[in-house]
C-alpha positions in Angstrom: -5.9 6.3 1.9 -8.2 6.0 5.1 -10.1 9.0 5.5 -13.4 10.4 6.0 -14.9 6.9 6.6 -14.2 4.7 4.3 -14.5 1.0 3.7 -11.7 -1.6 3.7 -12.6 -2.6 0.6 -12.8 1.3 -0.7 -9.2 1.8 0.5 -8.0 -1.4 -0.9 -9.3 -0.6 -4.5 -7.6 2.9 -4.1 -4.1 0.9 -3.0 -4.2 -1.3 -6.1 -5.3 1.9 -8.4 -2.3 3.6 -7.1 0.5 0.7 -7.0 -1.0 -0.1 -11.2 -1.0 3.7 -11.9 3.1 3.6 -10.6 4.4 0.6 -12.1 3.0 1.9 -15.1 5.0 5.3 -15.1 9.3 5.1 -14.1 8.6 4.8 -10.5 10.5 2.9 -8.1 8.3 3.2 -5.0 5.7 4.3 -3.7 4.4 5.5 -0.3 0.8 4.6 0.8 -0.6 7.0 4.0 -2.7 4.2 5.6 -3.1 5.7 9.0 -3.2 3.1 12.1 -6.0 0.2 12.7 -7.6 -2.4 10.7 -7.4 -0.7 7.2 -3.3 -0.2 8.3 -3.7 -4.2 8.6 -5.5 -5.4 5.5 -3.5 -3.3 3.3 -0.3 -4.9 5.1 -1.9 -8.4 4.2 -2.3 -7.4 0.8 1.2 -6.1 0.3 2.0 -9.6 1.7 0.2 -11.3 -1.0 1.6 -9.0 -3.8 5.2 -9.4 -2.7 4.3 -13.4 -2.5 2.7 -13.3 -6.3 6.3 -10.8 -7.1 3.8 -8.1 -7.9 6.0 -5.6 -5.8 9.7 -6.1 -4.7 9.0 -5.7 -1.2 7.4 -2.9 1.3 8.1 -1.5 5.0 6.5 0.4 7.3 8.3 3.8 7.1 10.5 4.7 9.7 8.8 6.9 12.7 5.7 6.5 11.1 3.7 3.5 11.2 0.9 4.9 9.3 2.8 5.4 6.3 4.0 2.2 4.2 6.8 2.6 1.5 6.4 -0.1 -1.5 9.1 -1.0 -3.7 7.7 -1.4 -7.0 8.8 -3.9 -9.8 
């Protein structure tokens, strides 16, 4: 999701784009490549706020790689 300089708020519009394009098909997570910094931490506050509203079951930084979150979808 972050690459080639983008904006917060261009990486958080592809995040929801791509969690409403999953729960839509028969998947049951996804993963989001959100690299390290402060896109890594706005997406992780707006996973926070999805999981809070039960929008998505729940998400975790993936194991060995912090710049990669897995989401479990609804």
């Amino acid at each position: 999701m972050a690459h080639h300089g983008e904006r917060v708020s261009e990486a958080l519009e592809k995040m929801q784009k791509e969690i409403d394009g999953a729960r839509k098909g028969v998947a049951e997570s996804i993963r989001l490549v959100v690299g390290s910094g402060l896109i890594r931490d706005e997406v992780l506050l707006v996973l926070r706020d999805l999981q809070f509203r039960a929008d998505i079951k729940s998400f975790e930084s993936e194991s060995g790689n912090a710049g990669a979150v897995l989401v479990r979808l609804k």
